[in-house]
N, C-alpha and C positions, 0 to 999 in steps of 0.2 A: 612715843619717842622715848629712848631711853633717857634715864636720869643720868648718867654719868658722859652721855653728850650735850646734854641740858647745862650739868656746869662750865662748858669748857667756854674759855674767854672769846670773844671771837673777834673778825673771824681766823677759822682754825682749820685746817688739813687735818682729819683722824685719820690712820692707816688703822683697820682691823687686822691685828695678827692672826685671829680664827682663822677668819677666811682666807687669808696671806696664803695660811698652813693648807688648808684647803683645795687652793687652786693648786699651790704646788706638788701635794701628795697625789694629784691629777696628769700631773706632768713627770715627773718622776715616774709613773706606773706608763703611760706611753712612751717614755722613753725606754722602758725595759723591754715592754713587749714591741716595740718596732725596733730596737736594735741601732736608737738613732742616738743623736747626741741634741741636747734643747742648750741654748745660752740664753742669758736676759739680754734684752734690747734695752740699751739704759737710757734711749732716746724717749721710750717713750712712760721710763720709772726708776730714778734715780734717786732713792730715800737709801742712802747708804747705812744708816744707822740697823736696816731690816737685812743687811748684803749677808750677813755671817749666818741670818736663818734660809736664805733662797738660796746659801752656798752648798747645804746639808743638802740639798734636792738635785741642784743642774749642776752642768758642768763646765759653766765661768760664763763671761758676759762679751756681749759685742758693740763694738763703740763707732760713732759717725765720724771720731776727730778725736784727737791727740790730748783732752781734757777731761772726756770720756773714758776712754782706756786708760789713763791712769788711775783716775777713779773704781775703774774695775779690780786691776792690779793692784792697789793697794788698801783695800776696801773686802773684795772678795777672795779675789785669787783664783785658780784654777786656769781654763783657757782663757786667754784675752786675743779675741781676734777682733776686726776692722776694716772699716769697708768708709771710703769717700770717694764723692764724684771728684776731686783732685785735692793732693797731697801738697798743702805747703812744705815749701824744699828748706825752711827753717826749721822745720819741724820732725824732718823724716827722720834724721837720726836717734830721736828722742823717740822717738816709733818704733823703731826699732831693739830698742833697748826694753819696750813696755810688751809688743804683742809678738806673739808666736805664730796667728794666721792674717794674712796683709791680703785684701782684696783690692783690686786695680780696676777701674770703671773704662778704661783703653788702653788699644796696645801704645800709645805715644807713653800713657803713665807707668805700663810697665818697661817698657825698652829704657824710660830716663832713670827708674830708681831698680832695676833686675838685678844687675849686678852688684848693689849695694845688700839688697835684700837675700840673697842666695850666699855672697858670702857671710850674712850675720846667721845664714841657717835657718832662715825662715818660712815658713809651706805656705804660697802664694797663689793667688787666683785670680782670672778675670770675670768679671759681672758679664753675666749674658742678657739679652732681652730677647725674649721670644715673640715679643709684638702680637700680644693674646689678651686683650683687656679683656676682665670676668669683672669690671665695676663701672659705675656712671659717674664717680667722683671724680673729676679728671684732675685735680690739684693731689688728688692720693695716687694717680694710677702712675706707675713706672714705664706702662706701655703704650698711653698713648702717642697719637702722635706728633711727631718732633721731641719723643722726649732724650732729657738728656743724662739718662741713668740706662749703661748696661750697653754693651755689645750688638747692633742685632747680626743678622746670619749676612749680610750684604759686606758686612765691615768686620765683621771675624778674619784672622790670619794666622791660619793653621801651621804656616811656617814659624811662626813666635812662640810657639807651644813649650821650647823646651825650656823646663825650669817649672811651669807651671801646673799644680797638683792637683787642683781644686776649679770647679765653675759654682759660681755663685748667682742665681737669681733669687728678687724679690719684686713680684707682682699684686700683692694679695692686701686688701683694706679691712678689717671685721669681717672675714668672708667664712663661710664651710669650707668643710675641706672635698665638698664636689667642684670648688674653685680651682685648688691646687688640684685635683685628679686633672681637670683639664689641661692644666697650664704644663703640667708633665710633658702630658703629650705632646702637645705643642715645644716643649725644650727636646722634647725625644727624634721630633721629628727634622727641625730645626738642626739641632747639634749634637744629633744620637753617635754618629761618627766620631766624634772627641769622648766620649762619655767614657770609653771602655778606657781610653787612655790614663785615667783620673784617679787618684785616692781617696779625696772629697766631693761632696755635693753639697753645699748648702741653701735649702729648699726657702729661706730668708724669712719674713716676719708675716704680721696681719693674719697668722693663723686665731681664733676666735676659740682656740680649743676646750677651753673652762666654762666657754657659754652652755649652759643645760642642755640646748637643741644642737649640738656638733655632735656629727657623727665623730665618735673616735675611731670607731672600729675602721673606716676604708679610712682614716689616716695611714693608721695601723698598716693595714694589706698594702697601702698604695707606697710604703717605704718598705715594707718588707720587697717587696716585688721588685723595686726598684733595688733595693741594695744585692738581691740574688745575680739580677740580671747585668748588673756593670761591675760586681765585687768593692763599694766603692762605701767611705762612711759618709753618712747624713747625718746632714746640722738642720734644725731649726732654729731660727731664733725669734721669739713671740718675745713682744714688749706688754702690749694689756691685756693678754690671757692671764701674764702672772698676777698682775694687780686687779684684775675682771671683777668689780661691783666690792671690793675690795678698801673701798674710801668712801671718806666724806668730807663737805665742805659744810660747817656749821657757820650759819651768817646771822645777824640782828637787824630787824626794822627799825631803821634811823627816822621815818617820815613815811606820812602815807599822803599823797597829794591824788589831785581829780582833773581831768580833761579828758571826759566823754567816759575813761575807763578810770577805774583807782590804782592807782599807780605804787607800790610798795619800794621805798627806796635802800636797799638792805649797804652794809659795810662789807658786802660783797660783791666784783664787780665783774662781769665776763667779759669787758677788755682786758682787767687787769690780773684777773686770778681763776678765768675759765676761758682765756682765746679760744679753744676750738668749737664754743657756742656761736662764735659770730665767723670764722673761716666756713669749718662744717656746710652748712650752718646745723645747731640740732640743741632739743629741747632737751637737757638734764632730768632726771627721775629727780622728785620730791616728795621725800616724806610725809609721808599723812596728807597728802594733795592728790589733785583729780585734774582731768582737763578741764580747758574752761570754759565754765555753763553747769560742768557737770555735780556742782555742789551747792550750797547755796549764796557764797560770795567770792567772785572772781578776780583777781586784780594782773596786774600787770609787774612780774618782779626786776628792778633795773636796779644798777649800780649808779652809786655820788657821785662821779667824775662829770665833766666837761661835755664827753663826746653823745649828741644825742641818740646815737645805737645803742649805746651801752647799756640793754636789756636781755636780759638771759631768758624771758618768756613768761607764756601767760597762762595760771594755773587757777584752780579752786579750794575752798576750803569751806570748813562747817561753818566757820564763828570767823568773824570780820577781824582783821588782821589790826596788832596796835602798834603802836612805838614800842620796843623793850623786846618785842615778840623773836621767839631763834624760830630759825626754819633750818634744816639738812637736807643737803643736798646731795644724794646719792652716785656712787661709778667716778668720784673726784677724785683718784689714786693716780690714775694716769691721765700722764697731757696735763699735767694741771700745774704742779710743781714744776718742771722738765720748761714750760712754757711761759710762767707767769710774769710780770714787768710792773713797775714800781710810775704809770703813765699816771701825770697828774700830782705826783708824791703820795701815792696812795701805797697805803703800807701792806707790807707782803703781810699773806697769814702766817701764823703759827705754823708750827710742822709737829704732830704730837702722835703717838702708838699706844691705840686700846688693847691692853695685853690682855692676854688669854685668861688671866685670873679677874678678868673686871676693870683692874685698873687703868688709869691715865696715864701715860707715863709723855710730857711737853717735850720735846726734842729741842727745840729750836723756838725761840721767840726772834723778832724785826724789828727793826725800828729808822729813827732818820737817819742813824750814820750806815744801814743798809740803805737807803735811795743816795743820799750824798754821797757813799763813794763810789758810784758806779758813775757819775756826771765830770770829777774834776780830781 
């Protein structure tokens, strides 16, 4: 383990800028050779303090809601576009003022805010669903069914076209990009008829592109191909490609207690500062750790709080875990931050950036008047 996550107070958020640098010098080069355009997904990595180094690379960010996009806008810059499954009408104007690309999730949301958005000049789009799931997560998938993200071809209305420059899908969880070749098709087949009509495409997130085993190269062909044959520009927009294995959560063992298994109780909680352990569900990579059995003491790592789920999973180690002991927990960049809650008055981590020369640089400490003001 390094030393210089060994001293960090915990617990703590590290963002790696190496690897930051890394992923993005990976996306920036597919973005060249496919001729497309990549925005950050700030849903799923919103450490703005890192925005002015992932601005050198993409070219601008996409936001769920009106709190997001500013944060882009005045944080990164470049494009800010937007996509919600519906637009508070206290809010649109202030939308308007922040993004340049506005996606609409139906035609009722485009027909109420069109004429407001075309006269502020803005390049507008509807969400399609192509009703193609490529995943078994159904809480992640956009196209199961009943779901209520995205147009399918039944409820499309070809006559509401005018004004509209851009279709907008996002299907894809952690997936390959033999996911999106599919789901193409299936948009091609679906709403290949609109397509030529278009300026934009945007191909949406859960691309995995930074992961080691993604093919880049048929991302590659499968946007080139695509933009030959409709003349039309392509967006992606990837959230944890940019930050992919990119973080860490450093925690300490408060208590080690026993019922049937050893139970390691850290100041880290995955209600409170890793949700998507317990939605997921899915085990975190850790540091110098094994599965369990596969070392020679195993325990069971949980969070302080109240709630008896609140376990993040059950690992191994060489030498028996103490009080005082850090553990790091790897791929904690994304969903972590963007997600995290203050249940129980449990204190958010740190937010802190291991720069490229070594150093720590703390961004952000927490404390009670972050839980107390968010109550009253």
């Amino acid at each position: 383990m390094d030393k210089g996550l060994m001293g960090v107070q915990t617990p703590c958020y590290v963002v790696d800028e190496k690897r930051l640098r890394e992923n993005l010098t990976i996306l920036r080069q597919v973005a060249e050779e496919a001729g497309c355009k990549i925005l950050l997904a700030q849903k799923a990595f919103s450490m703005f303090a890192v925005y002015p180094l992932i601005g050198e690379y993409l070219a601008g960010t996409t936001a769920s809601g009106l709190f997001e996009a500013k944060l882009g806008k005045e944080e990164m810059g470049g494009e800010t576009h937007i996509f919600s499954a519906a637009y508070v009408e206290e809010e649109f104007e202030e939308i308007l003022q922040v993004c340049d690309h506005i996606s609409f999730n139906s035609f009722a949301q485009w027909k109420k805010y069109r004429e407001r958005a075309l006269k502020a000049g803005k390049s507008c789009s509807i969400r399609i669903n192509p009703e193609h799931s490529t995943q078994e997560h159904g809480i992640y998938d956009p196209c199961a069914a009943g779901s209520r993200l995205g147009v399918t071809r039944k409820n499309f209305e070809p006559e509401e076209l005018e004004g509209i420059e851009g279709l907008h899908f996002h299907t894809l969880c952690e997936q390959n990009s033999d996911a999106l070749v599919e789901t193409v098709q299936a948009v091609e087949e679906k709403f290949g008829p609109f397509l030529h009509q278009m300026k934009w495409v945007n191909f949406g997130g859960g691309h995995h592109i930074t992961r080691p085993d993604y093919d880049r190269k048929a991302l590659i062909d499968c946007i080139r191909a695509f933009r030959e044959k409709y003349d039309v520009q392509v967006y992606l927009e990837p959230g944890e490609a940019i930050a992919y294995y990119a973080g860490y959560l450093v925690t300490k063992v408060l208590d080690v207690v026993e019922n049937g298994i050893r139970i390691a109780l850290l100041d880290a909680s995955a209600a409170c500062h890793m949700p998507d352990v317990i939605e997921m569900p899915y085990r975190p990579p850790l540091m110098d750790s094994r599965e369990a059995g596969e070392k020679a003491y195993t325990y069971r790592l949980a969070g302080s709080t109240c709630l008896a789920g609140d376990v993040i999973g059950d690992y191994s180690f060489d030498h028996p875990l103490k009080e005082g002991d850090k553990l790091v927990f790897e791929d904690m960049a994304i969903y972590s931050m963007v997600k995290n809650n203050t249940f129980n008055g449990i204190c958010l981590p740190s937010i802190a950036l291991w720069k490229e020369d070594g150093s720590i640089q703390v961004i952000r400490r927490f404390g009670y008047q972050d839980f107390k003001g968010r109550l009253s």
